[in-house]
N, C-alpha and C positions, 0 to 999 in steps of 0.2 A: 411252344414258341412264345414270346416275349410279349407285352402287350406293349402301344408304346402309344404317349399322347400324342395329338398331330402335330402339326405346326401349322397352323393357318394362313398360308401364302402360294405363291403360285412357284413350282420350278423354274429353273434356269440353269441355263449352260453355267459350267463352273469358270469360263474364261468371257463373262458378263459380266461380273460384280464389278463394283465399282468403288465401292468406299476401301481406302488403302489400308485398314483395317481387316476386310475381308480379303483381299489381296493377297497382305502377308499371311494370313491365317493360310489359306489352299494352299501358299510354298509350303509353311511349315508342316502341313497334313501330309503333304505328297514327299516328302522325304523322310517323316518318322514311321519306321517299320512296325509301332504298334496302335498306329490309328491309321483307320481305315474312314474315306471320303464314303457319306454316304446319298447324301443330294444336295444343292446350294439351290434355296428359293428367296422372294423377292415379295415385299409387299409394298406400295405408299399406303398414308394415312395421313391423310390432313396437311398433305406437301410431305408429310415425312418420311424417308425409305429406310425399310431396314428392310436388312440382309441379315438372312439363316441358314447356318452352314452347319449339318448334324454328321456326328460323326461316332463310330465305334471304339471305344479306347479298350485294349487289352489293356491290360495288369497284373501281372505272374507274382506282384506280393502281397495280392488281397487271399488272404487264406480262403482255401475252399470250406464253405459250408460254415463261415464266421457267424457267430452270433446278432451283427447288427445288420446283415442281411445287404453286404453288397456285392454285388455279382464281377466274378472273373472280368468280362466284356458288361462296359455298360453304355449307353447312348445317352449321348450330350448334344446339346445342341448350343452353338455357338452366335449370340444374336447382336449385330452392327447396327449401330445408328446414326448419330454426327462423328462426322472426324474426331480425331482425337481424346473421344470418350472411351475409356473401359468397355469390353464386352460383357454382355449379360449371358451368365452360363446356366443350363438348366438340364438335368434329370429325365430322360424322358419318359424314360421306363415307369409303367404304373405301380408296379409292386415296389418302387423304390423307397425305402425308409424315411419317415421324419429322424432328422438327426440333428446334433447343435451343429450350430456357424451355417443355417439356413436363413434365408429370406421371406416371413413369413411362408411357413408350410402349410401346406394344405393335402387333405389326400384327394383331394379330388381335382388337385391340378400337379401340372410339372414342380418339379423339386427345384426353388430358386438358388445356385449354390454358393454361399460367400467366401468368396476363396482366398481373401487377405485382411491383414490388421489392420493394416494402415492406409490411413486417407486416400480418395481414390487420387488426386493430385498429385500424392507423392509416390502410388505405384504408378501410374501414369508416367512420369517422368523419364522411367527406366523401364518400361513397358515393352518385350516383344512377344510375338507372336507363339516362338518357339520355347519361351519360358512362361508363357501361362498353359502350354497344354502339358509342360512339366508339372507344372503348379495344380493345374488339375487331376493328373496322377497322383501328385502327391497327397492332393485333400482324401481322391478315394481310398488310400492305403490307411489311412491316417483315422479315418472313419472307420473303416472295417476292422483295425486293431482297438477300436476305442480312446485312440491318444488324441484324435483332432482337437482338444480341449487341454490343455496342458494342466498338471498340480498349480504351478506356478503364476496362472493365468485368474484372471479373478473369477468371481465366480460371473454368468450368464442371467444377464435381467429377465424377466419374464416378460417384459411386453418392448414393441418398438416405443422409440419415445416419437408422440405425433407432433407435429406444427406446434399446436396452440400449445401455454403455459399458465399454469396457474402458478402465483406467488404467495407462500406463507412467511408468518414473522418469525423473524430469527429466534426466538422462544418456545417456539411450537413445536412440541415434543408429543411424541405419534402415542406414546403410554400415558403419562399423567394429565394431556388436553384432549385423551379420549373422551370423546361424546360433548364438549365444551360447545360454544357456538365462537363464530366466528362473523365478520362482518368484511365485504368486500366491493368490490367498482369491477363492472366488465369493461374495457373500453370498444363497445363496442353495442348499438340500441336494437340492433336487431338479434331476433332469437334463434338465432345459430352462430357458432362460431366458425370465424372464417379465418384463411390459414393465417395464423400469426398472431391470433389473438389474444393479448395479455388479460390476466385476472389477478389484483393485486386485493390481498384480505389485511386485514388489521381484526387488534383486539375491541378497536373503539368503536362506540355506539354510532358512529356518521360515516357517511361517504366522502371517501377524500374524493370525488370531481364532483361539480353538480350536473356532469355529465354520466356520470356512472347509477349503476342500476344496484340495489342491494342484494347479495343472495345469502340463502343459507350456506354454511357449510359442513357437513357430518364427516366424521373421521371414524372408520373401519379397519379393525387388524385385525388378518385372518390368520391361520394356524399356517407355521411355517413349512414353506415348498423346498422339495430338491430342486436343485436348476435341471434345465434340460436346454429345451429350444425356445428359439426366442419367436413367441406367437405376434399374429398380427392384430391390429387392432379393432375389436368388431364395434357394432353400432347399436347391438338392442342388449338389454338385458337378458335376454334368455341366452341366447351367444354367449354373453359371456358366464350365466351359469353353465351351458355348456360344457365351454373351454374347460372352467378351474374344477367342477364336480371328478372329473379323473384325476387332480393334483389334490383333492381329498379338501377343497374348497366348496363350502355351500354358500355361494354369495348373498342368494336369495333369504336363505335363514337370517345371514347375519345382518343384512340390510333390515328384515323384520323386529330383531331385537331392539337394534339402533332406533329406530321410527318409536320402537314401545318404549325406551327412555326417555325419548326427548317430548315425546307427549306426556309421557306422564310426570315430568318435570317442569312443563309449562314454564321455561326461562324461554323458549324459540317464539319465533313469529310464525304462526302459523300460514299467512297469509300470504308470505312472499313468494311470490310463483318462479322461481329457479332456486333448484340446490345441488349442492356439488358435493358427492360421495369423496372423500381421501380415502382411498385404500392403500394399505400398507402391507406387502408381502417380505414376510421374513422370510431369506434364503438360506438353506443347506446346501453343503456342496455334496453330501450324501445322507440317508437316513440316521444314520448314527452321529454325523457330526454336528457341532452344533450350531446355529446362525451367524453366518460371517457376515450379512449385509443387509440391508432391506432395500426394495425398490417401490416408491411411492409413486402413485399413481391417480389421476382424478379423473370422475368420468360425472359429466352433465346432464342433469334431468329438468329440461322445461315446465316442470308444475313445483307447485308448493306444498311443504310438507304434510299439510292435511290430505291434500291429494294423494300423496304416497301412501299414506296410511291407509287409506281407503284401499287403492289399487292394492294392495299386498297383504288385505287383511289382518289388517292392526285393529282398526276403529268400523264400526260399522258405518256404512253407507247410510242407512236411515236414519239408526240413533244417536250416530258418534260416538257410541260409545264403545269401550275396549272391549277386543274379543280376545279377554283371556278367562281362565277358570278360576275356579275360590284361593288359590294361592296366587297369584297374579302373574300366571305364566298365560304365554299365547295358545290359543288354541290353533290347531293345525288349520294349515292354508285351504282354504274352499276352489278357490282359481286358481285349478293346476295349467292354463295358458296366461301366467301373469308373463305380462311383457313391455317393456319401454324403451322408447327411443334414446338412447345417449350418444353422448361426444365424450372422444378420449383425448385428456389434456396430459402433458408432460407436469410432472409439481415440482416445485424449488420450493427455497427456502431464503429468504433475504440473510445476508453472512455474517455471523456476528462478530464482535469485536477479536475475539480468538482468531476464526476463521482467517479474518482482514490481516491479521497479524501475521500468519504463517503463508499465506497468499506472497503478503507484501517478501519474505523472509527476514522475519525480523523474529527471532528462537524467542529472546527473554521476553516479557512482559513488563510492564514497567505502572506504579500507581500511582500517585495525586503530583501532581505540580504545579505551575503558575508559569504566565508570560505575560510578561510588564511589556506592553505596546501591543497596541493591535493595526497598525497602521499594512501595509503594505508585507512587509518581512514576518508581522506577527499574526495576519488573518493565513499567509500562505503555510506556515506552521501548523496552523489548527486544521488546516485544509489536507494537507497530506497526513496530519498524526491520526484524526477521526476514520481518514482511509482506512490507512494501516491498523486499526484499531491500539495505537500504542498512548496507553495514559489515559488520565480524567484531567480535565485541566481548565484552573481557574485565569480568565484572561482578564488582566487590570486595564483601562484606558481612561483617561478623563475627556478625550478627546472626542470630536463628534464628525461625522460622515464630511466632507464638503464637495462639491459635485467633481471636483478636479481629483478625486480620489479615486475614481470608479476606471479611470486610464489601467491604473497597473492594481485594480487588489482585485479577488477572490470570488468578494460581494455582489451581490447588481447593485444595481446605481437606485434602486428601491428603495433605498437603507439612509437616502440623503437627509441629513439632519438629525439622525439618529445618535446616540451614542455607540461607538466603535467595539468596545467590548462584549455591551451588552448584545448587539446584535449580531456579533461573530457567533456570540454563545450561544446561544437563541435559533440561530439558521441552522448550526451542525448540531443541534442538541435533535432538533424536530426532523433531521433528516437521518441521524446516527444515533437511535433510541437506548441502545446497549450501552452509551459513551454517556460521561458527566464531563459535561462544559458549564462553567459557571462564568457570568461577565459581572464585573463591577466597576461602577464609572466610580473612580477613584485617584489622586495622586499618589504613585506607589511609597513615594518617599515618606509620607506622613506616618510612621512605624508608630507614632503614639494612639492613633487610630486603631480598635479594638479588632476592626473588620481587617484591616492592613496583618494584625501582628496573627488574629486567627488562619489565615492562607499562608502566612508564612511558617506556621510552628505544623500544620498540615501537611507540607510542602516537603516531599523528599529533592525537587530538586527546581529554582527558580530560571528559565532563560528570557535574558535580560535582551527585548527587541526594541527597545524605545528608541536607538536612535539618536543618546545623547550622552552625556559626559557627566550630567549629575546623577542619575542612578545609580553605575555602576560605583563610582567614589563613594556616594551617600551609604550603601548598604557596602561597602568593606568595611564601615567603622561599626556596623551591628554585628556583636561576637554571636550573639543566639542565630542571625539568618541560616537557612539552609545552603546547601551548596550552588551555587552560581554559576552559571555560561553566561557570556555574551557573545551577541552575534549580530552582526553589522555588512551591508556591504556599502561598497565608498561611492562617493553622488553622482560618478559617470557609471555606475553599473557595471563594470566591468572588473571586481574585485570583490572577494568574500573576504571576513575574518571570525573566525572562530576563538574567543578566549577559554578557558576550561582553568575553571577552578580544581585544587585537590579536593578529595571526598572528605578531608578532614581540616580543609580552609587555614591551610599555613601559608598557602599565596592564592591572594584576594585578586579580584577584578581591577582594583584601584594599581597595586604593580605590575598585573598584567599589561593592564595600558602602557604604563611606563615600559614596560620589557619591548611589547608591542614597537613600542619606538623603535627604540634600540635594534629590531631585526632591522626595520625600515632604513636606517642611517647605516648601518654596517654592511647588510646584507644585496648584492645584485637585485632583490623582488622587490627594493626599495624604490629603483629606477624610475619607475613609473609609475608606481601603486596610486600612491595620493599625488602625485605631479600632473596629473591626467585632465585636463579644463573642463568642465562642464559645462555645456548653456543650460540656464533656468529659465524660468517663467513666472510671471504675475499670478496668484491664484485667487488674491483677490485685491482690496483696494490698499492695503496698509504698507506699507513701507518693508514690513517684517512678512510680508504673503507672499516670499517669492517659493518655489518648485524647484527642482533641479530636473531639465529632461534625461528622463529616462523610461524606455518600455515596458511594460508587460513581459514579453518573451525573456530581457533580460532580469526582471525580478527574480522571475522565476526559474531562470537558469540557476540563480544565485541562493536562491532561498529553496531549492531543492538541496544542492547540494549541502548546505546547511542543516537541513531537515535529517540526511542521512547521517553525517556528522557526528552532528547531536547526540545523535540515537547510538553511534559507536564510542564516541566518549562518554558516554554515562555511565558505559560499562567497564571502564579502568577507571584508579584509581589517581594517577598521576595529575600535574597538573599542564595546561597545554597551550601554547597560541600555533595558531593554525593560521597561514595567508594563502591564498590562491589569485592569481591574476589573469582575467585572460586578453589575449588580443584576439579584439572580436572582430577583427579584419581578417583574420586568419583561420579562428578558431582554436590555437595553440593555449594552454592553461601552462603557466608557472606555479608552483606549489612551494612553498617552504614552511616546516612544523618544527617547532623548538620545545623540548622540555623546560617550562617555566622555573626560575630560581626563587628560595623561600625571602621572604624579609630579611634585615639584619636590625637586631633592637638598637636603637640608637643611645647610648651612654648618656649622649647630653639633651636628654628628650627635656628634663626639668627647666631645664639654663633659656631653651627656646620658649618663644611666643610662636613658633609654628613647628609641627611635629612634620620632622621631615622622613621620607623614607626612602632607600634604596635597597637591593638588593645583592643576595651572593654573588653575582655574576660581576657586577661592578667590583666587591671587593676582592674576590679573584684574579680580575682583569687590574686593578692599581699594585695589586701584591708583586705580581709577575714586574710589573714592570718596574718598580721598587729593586726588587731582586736583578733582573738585568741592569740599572746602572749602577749599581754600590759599587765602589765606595760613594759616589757622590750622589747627591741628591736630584731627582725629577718631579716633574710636575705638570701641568696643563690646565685650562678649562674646564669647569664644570657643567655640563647644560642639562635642564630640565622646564619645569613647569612650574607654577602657581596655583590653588587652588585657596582663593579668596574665602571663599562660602564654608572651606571645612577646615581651615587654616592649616594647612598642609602645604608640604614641598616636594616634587616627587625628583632626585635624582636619577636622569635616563642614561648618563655616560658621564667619564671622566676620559677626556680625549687626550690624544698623545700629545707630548710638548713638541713645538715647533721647530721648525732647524735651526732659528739662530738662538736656540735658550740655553740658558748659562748652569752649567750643574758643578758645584765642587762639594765636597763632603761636609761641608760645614751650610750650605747657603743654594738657594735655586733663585733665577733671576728666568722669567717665562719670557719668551720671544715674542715676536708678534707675526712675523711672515704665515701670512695664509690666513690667519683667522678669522678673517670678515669671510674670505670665502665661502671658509666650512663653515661659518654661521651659516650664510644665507642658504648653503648646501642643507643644513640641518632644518631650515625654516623649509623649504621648499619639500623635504622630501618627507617630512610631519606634516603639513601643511598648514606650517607658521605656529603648531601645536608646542614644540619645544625650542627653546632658546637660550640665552646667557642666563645663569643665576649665578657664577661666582671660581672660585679656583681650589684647583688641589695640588700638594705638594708631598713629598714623602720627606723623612727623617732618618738620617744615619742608621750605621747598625747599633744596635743596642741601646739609641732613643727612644723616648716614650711619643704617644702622639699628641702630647701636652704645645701648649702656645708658647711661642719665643716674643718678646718681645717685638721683633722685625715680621710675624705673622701677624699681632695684635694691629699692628701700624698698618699691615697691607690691609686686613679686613674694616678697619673704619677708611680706608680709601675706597673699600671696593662698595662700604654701603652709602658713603655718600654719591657715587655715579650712580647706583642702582633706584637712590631717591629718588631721581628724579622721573621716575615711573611709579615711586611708592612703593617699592617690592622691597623685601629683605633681602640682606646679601650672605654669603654662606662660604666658607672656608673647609675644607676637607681636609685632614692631615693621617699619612696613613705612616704608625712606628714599627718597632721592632714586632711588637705582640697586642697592639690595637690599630683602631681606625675610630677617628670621632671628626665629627662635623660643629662648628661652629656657627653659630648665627650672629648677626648685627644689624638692626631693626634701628634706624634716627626715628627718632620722636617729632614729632610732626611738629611742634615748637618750632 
C-alpha cells in the first residue's frame, strides 16, 4: 500500500470550505469520473486559511510500469489560499519521482508540481477548476512518457533565481575574467542580505557609494551539466556540495583551486571580509550534446579570502603558508566537515551596447557621427541613442547650461554653467561605459578649425540639432562634409521636421529648407505648422534672452520620434523631408514625407554677385506650365529668400500667373489680383521665412531663354523696388530647351 505525506491540518465536511476556489474545485471533483474526493481539511495560520483538498487521479495513459516512475492512481493534493490566487498542487505520494517542471524537489517532502509556462496572472485570468485538474492529468501523462520538457523548449536552469541580485559589467566574460578580481558596493551595511538586495561590481579600484562596502569577487566554471530539475536554493556549502557532487560537480575542489590562485597571485585584498563566488554552469540538454546555455549564479560568504583559505585548506592556519606539495599542487583536504554559511544571489550583467541595440530593435548598428547642438532636441538624442546602444557620437556646443534649461532637457540642473556638450558627453560616457561620446565646446561652422574638420572627415553621418538657419546653409557649401539630417521641431512644440540628405549629397540641407517651404505653402500640413503662436519667456536680462514656452513631455514627444526617424533614414539612400504635426488638443498627428529634388546648375552662376539656387521640382512645375499655355506666353512671381552671410538666393516657388494677366505668343503682361494675399499667405505660413524676390516668365515655342529687351527693362524696374530693402532682384526666363535666371544688384551709389 501507498505511502503518502500528510497534510498537516484538521478535517472538514466537504460542504464547509469556503474560499470559491475550493468551492469550485469539489464541483469539478464530484463530476469527473476519474478523480476521486479524498478528504477536504482546514488550517489558519497567522489569520491565514487555507484549504486542502486531496484527491486520487486515475490516468489510463500513464503506461504501466514507465520508467520515470509514475503511478496509474496518484494523490494530489489541492492547496487554497487568498481568493483569486492559483492553487498549489502537490505529490503526495512518497515514492513519487524528482522530475523537471518541479518546485524545488525534495525527497523528503511532497512533490511541488508546476503545472504551466506562463505567468500566474495570465493563467489566472482564464483559470477553472475543471481545466486545471485536466492540466494535471495532462502533466502526469506527460511526465511519465518523458515529453513534459519539450525539444523545442529551452533548456532548464539549475537553480531557482532568489530575491537578491548581483550586477557584473557588461565585459565580464565567465572564460577569459576567470579568476580576475572584481570590485563592488552592497547597498546594504548589514551582513546579510535581505530580500531585494542589489550588488553592483565594476572593474575600478573604488566604490561607487560611500555607502557601499567592498567585496571580493571569484569567478568559478564548473564542468558542464545535463539539465534536469530545477533545485532549490540551499544556504551552507556543504548542501550545495551535496546537491552538484551527483551532477558530477565538486564544488568544494574547485572553490580550493580558485582560493590557490588568487593567493598565490597576490593581486586580491586579502582582508576584505565578504566574497562572492560566480559560479557558472554550462548546460547540456543531454550528455552527448553540446552546451546550449549557461546559468550564472553567486553565492555569498561573510569572511575574507584569507579566511577561506584557511577554512578549506589552502594555507595553513598557523603558518600561512600553502598546503601544496613540491609541484605546487594542493595537498588533500584535512576537514572533511568543511562548512559555510552562504546567501544565493540571482547574477546579471549590465547590457552592453549590442544588447541595448537589439532590446531597443534597432537590427543594423551604426558607427562614429556628430550632433551640432546639444540644447534640448540634441541632449534628448544622445539620451535615447546611448539607450539603444546605436553610435559613438561626437556632440559640438559652444553654448553653456543656463538655469531656464533644466525645464525641458535630459540633464539635471547640476550641469548649470557648464558647457552643454561637454557635459552631455561626459554624463552618458560615465553612465554608458561601452558607448564613445565625445563633447566639444565649439562653433560648428568654423570648418577651418582643425578639431571642426577631424569629426567631420570621422563622421559617417552629421545631425544637424542647433536650431538655426546658419549651419545647415553654412555646411551645404562644404563639398568634403559628411552626409547631413536636420532635425528641428517648430517653437509651439507641436511639430517635428526631419530633413535627410542623400548618401551621396546631391541635395543639401540648404535646398532642403527651400523644398521644406515649398511643402509648407502648397501642401494642407502647411495650415498650421509654423502659423501656430507661441508665448515665450524672459530667460534672462537681454533683449535677445527671450524662451519660447514649451514642455518637457512635448520635447520629448517630438525628439523621440525624431530619434526613431533618424535611425530609419540612415538606412536609405534617398533623399527626404519629413513634417509631422500634432494637435495636442486632440492628440491627432498629421504626417507628410516628400522625396526631396536634386539642384539645378545655374548657367549664369558667373554673370551673378549671388549664387542662386533652385531646384527640379520648380523646373518641372514652370515647364508644365509653359507647355499648358503655348502658344502664348505665362508667367508669375517668384518667391524665395536671401541669404546675406553666404551670398546666396534660394528659389522656393514660381507661382501661378494671376487671373487678370495677359499672355499672347509674343509678350506676357503679370496681373496683379491676389498677390498681396498670397504674399502674406506665403509669409505666414513660412513664418515671414519666404517672400517676394522677383518674376518668371516663359518664351514661345522654339525661343531661347535669352533676355529681350522688354525683360532687360522689366528687371532694372524690379531691382530698383527691391532696393529699397537692399536685396537683389531676379528674373527667371524658362525657353524651348533652357531655364536661366537673371540677376540685378543697383550699386549702392
Amino acid at each position: 500500500m501507498a505511502d503518502f505525506f500528510p497534510v498537516e491540518a484538521d478535517e472538514i465536511d466537504q460542504n464547509k470550505v469556503e474560499l470559491d476556489g475550493s468551492i469550485a474545485m469539489i464541483k469539478a471533483i464530484n463530476k469527473d469520473r476519474n478523480t476521486t474526493l479524498i478528504d477536504v481539511r482546514a488550517r489558519v495560520n497567522s489569520g491565514q486559511k487555507a484549504e486542502f483538498i486531496s484527491v486520487d487521479i486515475c490516468n489510463d495513459d500513464v503506461p504501466s510500469r514507465n520508467s520515470v516512475g509514475i503511478c496509474y492512481k496518484e494523490r494530489i493534493v489541492y492547496i487554497f489560499t487568498k481568493e483569486g490566487e492559483l492553487p498549489l498542487t502537490f505529490a503526495l505520494r512518497k515514492g513519487f519521482p524528482i522530475t523537471m517542471h518541479q518546485n524545488s524537489p525534495s525527497e523528503d517532502a511532497a512533490k511541488s508540481l508546476c503545472l504551466y509556462l506562463d505567468p500566474t496572472d495570465v493563467v489566472a485570468a482564464s483559470w477553472t477548476a475543471e481545466k486545471h485538474l485536466k492540466r494535471t492529468t495532462w502533466w502526469l501523462t506527460q511526465a511519465a512518457l518523458g515529453k513534459l520538457h519539450h525539444d523545442d523548449q529551452g533548456i532548464e536552469q539549475l537553480f531557482f533565481n532568489p530575491s537578491s541580485t548581483i550586477i557584473l559589467p557588461y565585459d565580464y566574460d565567465h572564460e577569459s575574467n576567470h579568476g580576475q578580481q572584481l570590485n563592488a558596493v552592497m547597498y546594504n551595511k548589514k551582513d546579510t542580505i535581505e530580500e531585494g538586495t542589489f550588488i553592483v561590481t565594476n572593474w575600478k579600484r573604488q566604490s561607487l557609494s560611500r555607502h557601499g562596502a567592498l567585496i571580493n569577487v571569484v569567478t568559478i566554471i564548473t564542468p558542464s551539466i545535463v539539465h534536469g530539475v530545477v533545485n532549490r536554493n540551499v544556504n551552507t556549502i556543504s548542501k550545495l556540495n551535496e546537491l552538484l557532487k551527483p551532477l558530477g560537480v565538486e564544488i568544494i575542489d574547485l572553490i580550493r583551486q580558485q582560493l590557490l590562485e588568487i593567493i598565490s597571485s597576490s593581486s586580491y585584498r586579502l582582508d576584505v571580509n565578504t566574497t562572492v563566488f560566480i559560479l557558472t554552469f554550462p548546460m547540456q540538454r543531454s550528455p552527448d550534446s553540446p552546451v546550449e546555455t549557461r546559468q550564472t549564479m553567486a553565492i555569498m560568504a561573510f569572511q575574507s579570502l584569507a579566511e577561506l583559505a584557511v577554512m578549506f585548506d589552502v594555507t595553513d592556519e598557523t603558518t600561512k603558508y600553502l598546503r601544496t606539495n613540491a609541484n605546487g599542487k594542493l595537498l588533500p583536504i584535512c576537514n572533511d566537515n568543511v562548512d559555510l554559511n552562504i546567501e544565493f544571489m540571482e547574477c546579471l550583467k549590465e547590457t552592453s551596447a549590442k544588447e541595448r541595440r537589439l532590446q531597443s530593435g534597432i537590427i543594423k548598428s551604426f558607427g562614429k557621427g556628430a550632433i551640432i547642438g546639444a540644447g534640448a532636441l540634441g541632449g534628448a538624442l544622445v539620451d535615447f541613442w546611448a539607450k539603444a546602444g546605436w553610435g559613438s557620437w561626437t556632440v559640438v556646443d559652444n553654448d553653456s547650461f543656463r538655469p531656464h534649461n533644466f525645464t525641458r532637457h535630459v540633464i539635471p540642473s547640476s550641469a548649470v554653467g557648464q558647457n552643454k556638450a561637454k557635459f552631455v558627453a561626459a554624463h552618458y560616457s560615465y553612465y554608458f561605459q561601452d558607448s564613445d561620446f565625445t563633447g566639444i565646446n565649439i562653433d560648428a561652422k568654423n570648418f577651418n578649425i582643425p578639431t571642426v574638420n577631424e569629426y567631420l572627415n570621422k563622421s559617417e553621418l552629421i545631425i544637424d540639432a542647433s536650431a538655426s538657419l546658419s549651419y545647415p546653409r553654412a555646411i551645404s557649401l562644404n563639398r568634403y562634409a559628411p552626409r547631413h539630417m536636420s532635425a528641428f521641431f517648430i517653437p509651439s512644440g507641436s511639430g517635428a521636421v526631419l530633413l535627410v540628405e542623400d548618401k551621396r549629397r546631391k541635395v543639401r540641407l540648404a535646398s532642403l529648407e527651400a523644398q521644406y517651404y515649398r511643402v509648407l505653402i502648397n501642401e494642407p500640413i502647411g495650415d498650421k505648422h509654423l502659423v501656430s503662436t507661441s508665448d515665450q519667456f524672459r530667460s534672462g536680462i537681454s533683449c535677445r534672452d527671450n524662451s519660447f514656452v514649451m514642455s518637457h513631455s512635448r520635447v520629448m514627444a517630438c525628439s523621440s520620434l525624431l530619434s526613431e526617424q533618424i535611425i530609419k533614414a540612415s538606412c536609405q539612400d534617398d533623399p527626404m523631408i519629413m513634417i509631422w504635426h500634432d494637435e495636442v488638443e486632440t492628440g491627432e498627428r498629421a504626417f507628410y514625407r516628400a522625396i526631396a529634388r536634386k539642384d539645378v546648375m545655374n548657367n549664369n552662376h558667373n554673370l551673378n554677385k549671388f549664387k542662386v539656387h533652385w531646384d527640379e521640382g520648380i523646373e518641372d512645375h514652370i515647364r508644365k506650365l509653359r507647355s499648358q499655355n503655348l502658344p502664348n506666353e505665362t508667367g508669375g512671381i517668384l518667391i524665395g529668400y536671401h541669404d546675406m552671410t553666404q551670398k546666396s538666393v534660394y528659389i522656393v516657388d514660381a507661382l501661378l500667373a494671376p487671373d487678370d494677366s495677359i499672355g499672347t505668343p509674343t509678350s506676357f503682361q503679370r496681373g496683379t489680383n491676389g498677390v498681396i494675399a498670397t504674399l502674406e499667405e506665403v509669409a505666414t505660413r513660412t513664418a515671414n521665412n519666404v517672400g517676394y524676390i522677383g518674376e518668371w516668365h516663359s518664351h514661345p515655342k522654339g525661343a531661347s531663354a535669352h533676355m529681350s529687351k522688354l525683360d532687360i527693362n522689366q528687371l532694372e524696374d524690379l531691382a530698383i523696388s527691391l532696393s529699397e530693402d537692399g536685396l537683389p532682384a531676379y528674373q527667371m526666363i524658362v525657353g524651348e530647351n533652357e531655364t536661366k535666371v537673371y540677376e540685378k544688384v543697383l550699386d549702392s551709389e
